[in-house]
C-alpha positions in Angstrom: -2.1 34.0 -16.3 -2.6 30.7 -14.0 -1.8 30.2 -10.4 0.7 27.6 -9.3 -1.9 25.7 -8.1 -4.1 25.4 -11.5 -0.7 24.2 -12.9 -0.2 22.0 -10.6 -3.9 20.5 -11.2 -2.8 20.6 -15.2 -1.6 17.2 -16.3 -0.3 17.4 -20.0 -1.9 14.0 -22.2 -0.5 13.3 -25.4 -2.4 12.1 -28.3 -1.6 9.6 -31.1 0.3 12.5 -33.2 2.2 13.9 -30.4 0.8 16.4 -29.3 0.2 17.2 -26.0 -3.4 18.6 -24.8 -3.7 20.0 -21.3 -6.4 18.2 -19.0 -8.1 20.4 -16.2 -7.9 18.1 -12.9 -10.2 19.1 -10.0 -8.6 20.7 -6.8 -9.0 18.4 -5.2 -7.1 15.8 -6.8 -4.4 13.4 -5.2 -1.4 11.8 -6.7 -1.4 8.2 -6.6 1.5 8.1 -4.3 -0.9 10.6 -1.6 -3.2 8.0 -1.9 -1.2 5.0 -1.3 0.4 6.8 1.3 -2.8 7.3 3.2 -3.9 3.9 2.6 -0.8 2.9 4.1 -1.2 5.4 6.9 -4.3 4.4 8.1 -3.5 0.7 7.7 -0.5 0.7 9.4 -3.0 2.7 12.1 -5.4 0.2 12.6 -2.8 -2.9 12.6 -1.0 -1.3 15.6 -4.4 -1.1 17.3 -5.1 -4.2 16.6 -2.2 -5.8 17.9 -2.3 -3.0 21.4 0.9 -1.3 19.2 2.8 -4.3 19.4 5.4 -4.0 16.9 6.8 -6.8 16.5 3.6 -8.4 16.4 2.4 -5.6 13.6 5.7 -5.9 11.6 4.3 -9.8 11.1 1.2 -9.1 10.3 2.2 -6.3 8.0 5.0 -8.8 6.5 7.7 -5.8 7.0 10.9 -5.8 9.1 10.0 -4.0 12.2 13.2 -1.1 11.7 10.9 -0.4 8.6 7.7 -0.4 10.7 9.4 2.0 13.3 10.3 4.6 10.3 7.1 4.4 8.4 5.7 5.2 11.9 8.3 8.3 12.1 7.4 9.6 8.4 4.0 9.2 9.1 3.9 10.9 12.5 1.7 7.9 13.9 1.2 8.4 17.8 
């Protein structure tokens, strides 16, 4: 029987006929939308350091609209 976590880190592939084949992912593995959120994150991070947490000055530089800046700060619990 396997955890919820070893099917979570089970992705199913299918091949050319259909099939689908399970394919064993380390534990470790992210998501591609927990990695572009921490690149984000930490991007967003150093910007508002950058700019002595400016934000309008970060929502240029960033090319966002600063109401956006101000929630991705909120989701991201940036302080």
């Amino acid at each position: 029987m396997t955890t919820k976590k070893e099917k979570a880190a089970t992705v199913m592939n299918t091949n050319n006929r259909g099939r689908k084949k399970a394919v064993k992912l380390p534990d470790d593995y992210q998501t591609l939308d927990k990695v572009v959120e921490k690149v984000e994150k930490d991007y967003i991070l150093k910007t508002l350091e950058l700019t002595n947490w400016n934000l309008q000055k970060t929502s240029r530089v960033l090319d966002i609209a600063r109401n956006t800046l101000k929630a991705k700060i909120k989701k991201y619990d940036i302080q």
